[in-house]
Structure formats: C-alpha cells, structure tokens
N, C-alpha and C positions, 0 to 999 in steps of 0.2 A: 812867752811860752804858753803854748793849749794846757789848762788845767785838766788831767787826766782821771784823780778823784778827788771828790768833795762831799766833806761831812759835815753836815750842819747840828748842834743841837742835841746828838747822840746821847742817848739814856737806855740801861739797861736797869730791871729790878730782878733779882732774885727773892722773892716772898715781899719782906720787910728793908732785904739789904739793897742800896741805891749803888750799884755797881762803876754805873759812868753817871754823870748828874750833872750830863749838858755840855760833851767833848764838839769842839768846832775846827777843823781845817782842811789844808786843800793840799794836793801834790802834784806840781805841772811835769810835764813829760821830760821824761832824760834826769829828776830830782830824783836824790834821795833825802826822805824825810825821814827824820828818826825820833821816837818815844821811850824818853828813858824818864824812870821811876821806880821806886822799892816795888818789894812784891806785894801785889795785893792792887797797885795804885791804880789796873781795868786797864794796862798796857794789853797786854795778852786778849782781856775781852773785844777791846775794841779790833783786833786785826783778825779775829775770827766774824765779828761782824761782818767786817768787810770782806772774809772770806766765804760770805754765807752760809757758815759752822754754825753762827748763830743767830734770831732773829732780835732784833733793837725792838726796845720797849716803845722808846718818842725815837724822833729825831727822823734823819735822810741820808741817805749813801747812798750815790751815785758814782759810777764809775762809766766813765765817755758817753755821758748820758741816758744811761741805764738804772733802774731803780732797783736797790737791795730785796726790797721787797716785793714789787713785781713783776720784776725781771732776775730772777737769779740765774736762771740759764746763761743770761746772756753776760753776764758778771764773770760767770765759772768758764765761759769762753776766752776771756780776755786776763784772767788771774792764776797766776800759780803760787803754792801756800808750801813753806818749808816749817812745819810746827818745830818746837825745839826740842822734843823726842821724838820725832820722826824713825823712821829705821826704814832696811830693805832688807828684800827677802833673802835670808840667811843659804838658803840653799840650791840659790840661782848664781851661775856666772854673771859678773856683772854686766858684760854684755848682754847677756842674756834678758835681765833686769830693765837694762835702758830700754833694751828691742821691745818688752813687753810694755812698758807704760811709752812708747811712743805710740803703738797702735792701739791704745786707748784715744789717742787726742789727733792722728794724724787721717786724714778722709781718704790719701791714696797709699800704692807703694811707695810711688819718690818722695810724698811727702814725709812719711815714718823713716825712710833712709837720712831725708835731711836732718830730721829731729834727731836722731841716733848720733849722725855725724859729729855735730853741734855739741850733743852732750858728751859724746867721748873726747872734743877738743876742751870744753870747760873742765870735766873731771883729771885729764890728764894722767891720768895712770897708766899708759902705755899697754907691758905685756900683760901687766894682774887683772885685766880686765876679765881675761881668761880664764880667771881663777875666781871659785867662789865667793859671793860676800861677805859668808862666814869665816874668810880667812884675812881678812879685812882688820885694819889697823880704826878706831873711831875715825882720828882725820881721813882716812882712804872713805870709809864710810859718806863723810859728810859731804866730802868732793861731787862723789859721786850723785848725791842727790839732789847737790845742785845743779850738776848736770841736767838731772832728771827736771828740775823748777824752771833751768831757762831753755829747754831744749827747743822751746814752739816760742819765744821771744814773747812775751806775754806783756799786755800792755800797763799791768803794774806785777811784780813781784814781792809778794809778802812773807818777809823772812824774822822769825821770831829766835832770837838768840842764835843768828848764823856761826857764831863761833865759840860754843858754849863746849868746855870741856877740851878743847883742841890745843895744842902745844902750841909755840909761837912761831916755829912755820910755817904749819896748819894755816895758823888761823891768819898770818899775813897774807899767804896765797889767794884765801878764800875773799880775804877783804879786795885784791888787787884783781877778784874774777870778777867783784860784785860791782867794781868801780869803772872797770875796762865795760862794763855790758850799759851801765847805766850813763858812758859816754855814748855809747852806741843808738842810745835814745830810750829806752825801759827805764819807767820809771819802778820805786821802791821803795816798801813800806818795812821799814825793821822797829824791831826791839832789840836792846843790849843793855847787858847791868853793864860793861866795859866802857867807863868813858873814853881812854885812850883810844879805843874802837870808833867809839861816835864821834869822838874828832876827826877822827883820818879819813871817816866814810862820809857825812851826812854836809850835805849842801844845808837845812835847817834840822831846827832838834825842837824837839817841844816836852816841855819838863811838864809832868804826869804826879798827880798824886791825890788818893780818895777821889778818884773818878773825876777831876776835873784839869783840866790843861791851866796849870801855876802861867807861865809863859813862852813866848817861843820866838826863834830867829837864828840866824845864823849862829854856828857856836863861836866865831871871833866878836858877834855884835852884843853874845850874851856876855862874852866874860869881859868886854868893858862896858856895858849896862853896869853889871857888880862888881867890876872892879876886883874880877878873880882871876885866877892863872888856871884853872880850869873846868870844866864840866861840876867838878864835886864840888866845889867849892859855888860856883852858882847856885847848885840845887839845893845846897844845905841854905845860903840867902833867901833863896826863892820862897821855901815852908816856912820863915821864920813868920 
C-alpha cells in the first residue's frame, strides 16, 4: 500500500518542556493508525502538527509528498482536522452549515453540491438538518461534523477523540462512518482514551507516552507481544 503520511523524528519544545522527544511513523492509504496515551503523553500535539495548527521543533512531516513546513498549503489541501472541541455554528441550519463550509473548499457549484451531498449522507440526520444546530443533540452535533471532515474525501483524516462524550449509539455509528470511508481508501489519523474504541477502529495503534512512541502494531499483535486481553493492559506493560 502507497504510504500516505510519514513522520520521522518529530520534536516539539515548549520553552524548557520536550513535548514529543523523537515521535516516528508512517500511515499507508485506506489505514487507520491510532495514538493512544494519558493526557499529557503529545497525542494531541503531534496531530496538530500534522494538521499544520502547529509548527515542529526537529523532525519531518510529510503528507503524499508534501513538506509540513514548506508546503502547508499543500497539506491543508489534502487534510481534514476534527479537533475534540470542535463545535458548529449554533445559529445556522445544519444545512445550512455544511453548504457553508463546502464552499470554503469546493472550486465550482457541482463541486460544493457534491461535498454537501456526501456530508448529509455521513451525517445522516434526515429532516433536523432543517432545524438549527442549536437544537442539536452533542451526538447530532458530532455527526454532523464529521460530515463536514469527510465531505471533500481528504487524503488523510485527523480525528482527535471522534467519540468523546457521545452515548453508545452515537458513538458506534460514528465508529461504523469512520470504518465504512477508510474502506473506501481515506486514510486516518485518531486519538482515543477508549480502548474498546481503538480495537474496533484502528488497523495499528501506537502506544504514546512523555512524547515518545513506547511501541506499535496491530492491536491483536500487541496484546500477544504482552500477553494481554487488551489495549489497557498493554499499555500499562509497555511504561513499566
């Protein structure tokens, strides 16, 4: 499979503090790679890096052959970034909502119609689309936005805590939209504290903590490496 991004070496400093201290891997297309670790452990940092939110101290990010750093345009052409507070505009139809951020990113009309189409079939709310998004349920919310992340099929997706706060068939839908697209060839970059999450979703996972990647591999190849029954139990092996 085409490796779609690749990070080599990634370092960030805030002053004194070593944020990532030499994060490395790669995500071929149609994968979803997943980063799970406590808070703190530069999950979140590194997928703003690579969402060009923020700039790396060392290191290389490249996306389909693009440089993070001197090519961000060309980065922000090919990425869509779902942060885990994200929100939409309270006082827009959701419709209304999608139509506006597709013709942010769409060059003609047909192309903003497809984008729209696309996102009101991932979001799936039928008639509430009509109805403001202030009247909007979190999980109606989140649907939606994901709508909004894969409307233009971006050639990675960066979703940080896609299903944070969501009830449990929220957030199975949301998992069976992310799973259904990145058959479809889109690859994806998440964070989840949820391990049961990162089992059901991530093709590998790579265990995160004080800015460096512990290890990584598929999560059936990790839980017999440690000889665990699951995700937690790895990662609690892995810091020892």
């Amino acid at each position: 499979m085409a490796i779609v991004l690749r990070v080599e070496g990634l370092k960030k400093f805030y002053g004194r503090l070593e944020a990532l201290q030499g994060i490395s891997f790669q995500v071929e297309e149609g994968e979803i790679f997943a980063l799970i670790g406590p808070n703190g452990a530069g999950k979140t940092t590194t997928l703003r890096i690579v969402a060009t939110l923020l700039s790396p101290s060392e290191g290389k990010v490249e996306l389909r052959g693009f440089d993070v750093k001197k090519q961000p345009e060309k980065i922000r052409e090919n990425i869509s970034y779902l942060p885990e507070e994200a929100g939409a505009y309270r006082n827009l139809k959701g419709k209304d909502y999608l139509k506006f951020m597709a013709n942010f990113y769409a060059h003609t009309d047909d192309e903003a119609s497809q984008f729209i189409k696309r996102a009101e079939g991932v979001a799936d709310l039928g008639s509430r689309l009509g109805e403001k998004v202030g009247t909007y349920s979190k999980g109606m919310v989140r649907k939606l936005l994901l709508g909004r992340a894969l409307m233009t099929r971006p050639a990675l997706a960066i979703l940080d805590e896609p299903t944070s706060g969501l009830d449990v068939i929220n957030s199975l839908e949301v998992r069976e939209i992310i799973k259904r697209y990145a058959r479809e060839g889109i690859s994806v970059l998440l964070s989840s504290h949820n391990m049961l999450e990162i089992e059901f979703l991530s093709d590998r996972v790579a265990l995160v903590d004080k800015g460096l990647i512990l290890d990584a591999g598929t999560p059936r190849g990790l839980k017999e490496k440690y000889q665990a029954e699951n995700l937690e139990t790895v990662f609690r092996s892995a810091v020892r």
